[in-house]
N, C-alpha and C positions, 0 to 999 in steps of 0.2 A: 421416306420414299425410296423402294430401289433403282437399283441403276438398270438405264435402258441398256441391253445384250443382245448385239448381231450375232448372228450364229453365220461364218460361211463355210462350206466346207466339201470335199472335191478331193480330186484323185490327185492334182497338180504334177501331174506326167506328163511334160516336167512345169515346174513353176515358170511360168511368164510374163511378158509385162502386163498382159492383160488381168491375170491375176491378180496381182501386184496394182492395179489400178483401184480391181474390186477392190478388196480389203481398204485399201484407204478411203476409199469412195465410204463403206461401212463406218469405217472409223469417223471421218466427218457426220453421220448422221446417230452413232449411237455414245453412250461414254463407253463403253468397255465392249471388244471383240473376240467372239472364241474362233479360231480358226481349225476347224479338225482336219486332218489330212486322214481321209481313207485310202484303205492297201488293200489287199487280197495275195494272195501266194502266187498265182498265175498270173498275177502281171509283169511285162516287161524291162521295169525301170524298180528295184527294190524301195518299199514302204520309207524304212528307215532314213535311206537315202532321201527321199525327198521331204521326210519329215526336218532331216538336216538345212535342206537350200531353203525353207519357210523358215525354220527358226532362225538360219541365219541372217537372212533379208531381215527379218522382224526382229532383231534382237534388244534393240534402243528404242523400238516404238512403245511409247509410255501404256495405250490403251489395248496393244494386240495381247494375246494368250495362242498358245499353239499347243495343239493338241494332236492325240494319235490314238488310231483305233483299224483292228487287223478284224472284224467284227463281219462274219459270212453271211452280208444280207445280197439282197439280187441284185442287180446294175444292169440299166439301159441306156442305149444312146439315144430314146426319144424319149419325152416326158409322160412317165406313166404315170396315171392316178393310184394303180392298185401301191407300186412301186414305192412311191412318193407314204403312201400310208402305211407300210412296211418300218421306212424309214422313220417315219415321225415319231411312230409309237418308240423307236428304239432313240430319239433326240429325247423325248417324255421321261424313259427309265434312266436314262442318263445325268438330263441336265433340271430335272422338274420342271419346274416354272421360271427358271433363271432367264431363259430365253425370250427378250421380248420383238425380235425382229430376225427375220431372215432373208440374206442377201444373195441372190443370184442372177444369173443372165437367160434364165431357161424360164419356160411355164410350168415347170414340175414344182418351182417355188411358190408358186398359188395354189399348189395341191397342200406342200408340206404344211404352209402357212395358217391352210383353210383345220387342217386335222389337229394341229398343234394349240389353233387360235390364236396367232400374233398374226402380228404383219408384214406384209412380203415388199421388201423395198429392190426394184428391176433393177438390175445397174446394162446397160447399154449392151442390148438384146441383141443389136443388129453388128455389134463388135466393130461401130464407127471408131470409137476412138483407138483401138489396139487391133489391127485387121488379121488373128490370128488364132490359131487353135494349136493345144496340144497334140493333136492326132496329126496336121501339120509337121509340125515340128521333130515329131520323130521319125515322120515321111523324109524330112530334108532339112538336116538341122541345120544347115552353112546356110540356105535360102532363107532363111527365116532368122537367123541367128540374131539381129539386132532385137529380135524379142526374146529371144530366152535371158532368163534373169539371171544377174552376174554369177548369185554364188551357183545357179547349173550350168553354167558355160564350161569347168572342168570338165567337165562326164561327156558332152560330147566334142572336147579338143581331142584334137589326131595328134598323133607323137611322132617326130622322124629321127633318127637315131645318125648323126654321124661315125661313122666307125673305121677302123682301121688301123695298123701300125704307127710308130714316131712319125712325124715332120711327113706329113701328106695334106695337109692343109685344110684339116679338121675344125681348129679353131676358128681360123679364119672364113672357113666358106658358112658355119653356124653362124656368124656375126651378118654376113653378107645375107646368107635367106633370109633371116627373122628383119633385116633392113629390106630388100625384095618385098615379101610379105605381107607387109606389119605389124610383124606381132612378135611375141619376146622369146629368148632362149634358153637355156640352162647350160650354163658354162662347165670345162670339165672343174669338178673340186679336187679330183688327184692334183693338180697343178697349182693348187692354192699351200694343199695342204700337204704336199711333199717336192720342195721348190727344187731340192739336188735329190737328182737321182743317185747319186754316190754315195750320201750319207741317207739311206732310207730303211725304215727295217718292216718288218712284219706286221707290227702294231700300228703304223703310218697307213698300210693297206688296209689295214682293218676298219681306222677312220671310214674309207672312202665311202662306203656302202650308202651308210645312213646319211652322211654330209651332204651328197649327190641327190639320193631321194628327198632330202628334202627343199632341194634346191626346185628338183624338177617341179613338186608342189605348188611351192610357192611362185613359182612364175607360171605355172598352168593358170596361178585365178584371174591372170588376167592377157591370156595368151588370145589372140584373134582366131580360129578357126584353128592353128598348127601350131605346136610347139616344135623348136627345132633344140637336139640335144645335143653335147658334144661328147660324146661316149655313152658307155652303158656298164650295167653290172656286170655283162660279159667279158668286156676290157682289166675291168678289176682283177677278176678272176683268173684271165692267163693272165697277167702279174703274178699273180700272189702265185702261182705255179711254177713260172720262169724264172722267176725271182728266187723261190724261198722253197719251192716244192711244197706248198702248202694248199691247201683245200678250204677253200672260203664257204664260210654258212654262212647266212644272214636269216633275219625275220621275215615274216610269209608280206607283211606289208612292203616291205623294202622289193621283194620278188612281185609285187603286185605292180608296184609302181614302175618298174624297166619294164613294162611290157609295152612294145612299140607298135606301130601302124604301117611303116618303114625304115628300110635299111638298106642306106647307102655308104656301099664301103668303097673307100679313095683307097684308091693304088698307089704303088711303088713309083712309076713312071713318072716321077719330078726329084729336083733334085735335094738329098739330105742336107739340113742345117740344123747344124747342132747351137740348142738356145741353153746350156747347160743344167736344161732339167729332164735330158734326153739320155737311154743310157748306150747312143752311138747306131754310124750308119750300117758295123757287122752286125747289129742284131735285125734290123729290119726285116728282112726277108723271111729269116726266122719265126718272128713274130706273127707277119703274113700271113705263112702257114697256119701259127696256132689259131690266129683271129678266124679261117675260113674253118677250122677243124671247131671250134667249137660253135658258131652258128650252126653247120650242118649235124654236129651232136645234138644238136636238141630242134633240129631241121625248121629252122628258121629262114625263109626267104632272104633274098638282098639281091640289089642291083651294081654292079661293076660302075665309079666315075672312073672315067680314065683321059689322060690327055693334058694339054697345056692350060693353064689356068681360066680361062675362060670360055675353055672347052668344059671343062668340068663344072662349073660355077652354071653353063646354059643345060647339058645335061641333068645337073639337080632338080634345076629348076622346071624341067619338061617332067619328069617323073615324080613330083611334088602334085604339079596340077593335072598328070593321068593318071597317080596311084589313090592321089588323097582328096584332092578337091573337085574334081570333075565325078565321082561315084560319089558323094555324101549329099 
């Protein structure tokens, strides 16, 4: 006897809980689930990518399959018959007769179902138990965010970039937003991974690049709405110039990943403490310069903190929720 086979399958831009509901919903009424993720070139959210945050959600469920197909048939946002028979013929030369059930939330699944010959099982039409849509979600994804599903909540986190010369209060105001917030941060790794600035050399900078991005990564998969960062690849870079006279390459991901949402650069205007992995308060000002000369090299926006610590600590936090959270 074969095995019964739900077929669900959708744009999942982006996967949400609702989705995430079907599919199990499926998987309690069939033994074995194929989930196809359709893409097209001219969509907004890349195929790949979201054939990623499905396989990842599904990775340990015994009975799902995931699947992907880049395949030019037509798409509607009502349910067409003609449509619907487009499609089937192309589930037919795909999947034969493996397919004994198909699971959706639309009426176009009584089309597919009727052309194909299996049966069309509704999963919750009226979207009671998950009150949300993809087209939602990418209208306002912080509104809607407790639905979008874990592994897509990186792609639409906002990044804010603490920036600035030594002993401006970097680290600590990074600790302080992501506490504000609540959501998590990415600590600088130069400071892990070059504790005296006296003894540091070329190859210690070179660590930082990758160490950093993948710090940011990782705390993205589970960052509430903003990541807050304590430095950037920019920082690294007048290093490695101030330092060593040297010109930092990295890889085009590690450049992918320091791209920020916001840049807030701490001033001068408090006072230096040297924590001995600082290389001193004559270079400051020095550095200032470079840090402003190379955002505006590659003209990069950023807003000025300035003032006494709680001056600056309300300022962040006003331009957090009118650059990042009030627009999304």
């Amino acid at each position: 006897m074969s095995l019964s086979t739900a077929l669900v399958f959708g744009k999942f831009m982006p996967l949400h809980q609702g989705h995430i509901a079907m599919i199990d919903f499926a998987a309690n009424h069939c033994e074995r689930v194929i989930v196809l993720v359709c893409a097209q070139d001219f969509e907004p959210i890349p195929g790949p990518q979201r054939l990623q945050w499905v396989q990842q959600t599904f990775k340990n469920h015994p009975k799902v399959m995931v699947e992907y197909t880049e395949v030019q048939l037509p798409y509607s946002s009502e349910s067409s018959r003609s449509i619907s028979e487009i499609w089937s013929r192309y589930f037919t030369e795909r999947y034969g007769n493996q397919i004994t059930h198909v699971v959706t939330s639309e009426k176009y699944g009584d089309y597919v179902a009727e052309y194909m010959d299996i049966r069309h099982v509704l999963f919750d039409p009226q979207r009671r138990q998950q009150p949300v849509s993809a087209t939602l979600i990418r209208q306002n994804p912080f509104t809607h965010w407790k639905y979008i599903a874990q592994a897509a909540r990186p792609y639409f986190a906002r990044k804010v970039c603490l920036y600035g010369p030594e002993s401006v209060g970097k680290s600590t105001m990074t600790v302080q937003l992501a506490e504000h917030f609540q959501t998590c941060y990415a600590q600088e790794m130069g400071r892990i991974l070059v504790q005296d600035s006296t003894d540091c050399s070329i190859e210690d900078i070179r660590k930082i690049p990758e160490a950093h991005a993948k710090e940011i990564q990782l705390q993205l998969l589970n960052a509430n709405k903003v990541l807050f960062c304590d430095t950037d690849l920019h920082t690294t870079r007048v290093y490695a110039r101030y330092m060593f006279g040297h010109t930092l390459d990295v890889k085009d991901w590690i450049e992918q990943v320091n791209q920020y949402d916001l840049y807030l650069f701490l001033d001068t205007d408090v006072p230096f403490v040297q924590d001995g992995t600082r290389l001193g308060a004559h270079c400051r000002e020095e550095l200032k310069r470079l840090f402003i000369k190379q955002l505006e090299a590659h003209e990069i926006p950023y807003h000025w903190i300035r003032g006494n610590w709680d001056q600056r600590f309300e300022q962040a936090v006003a331009l957090v929720k009118e650059k990042i959270l009030e627009v999304h």
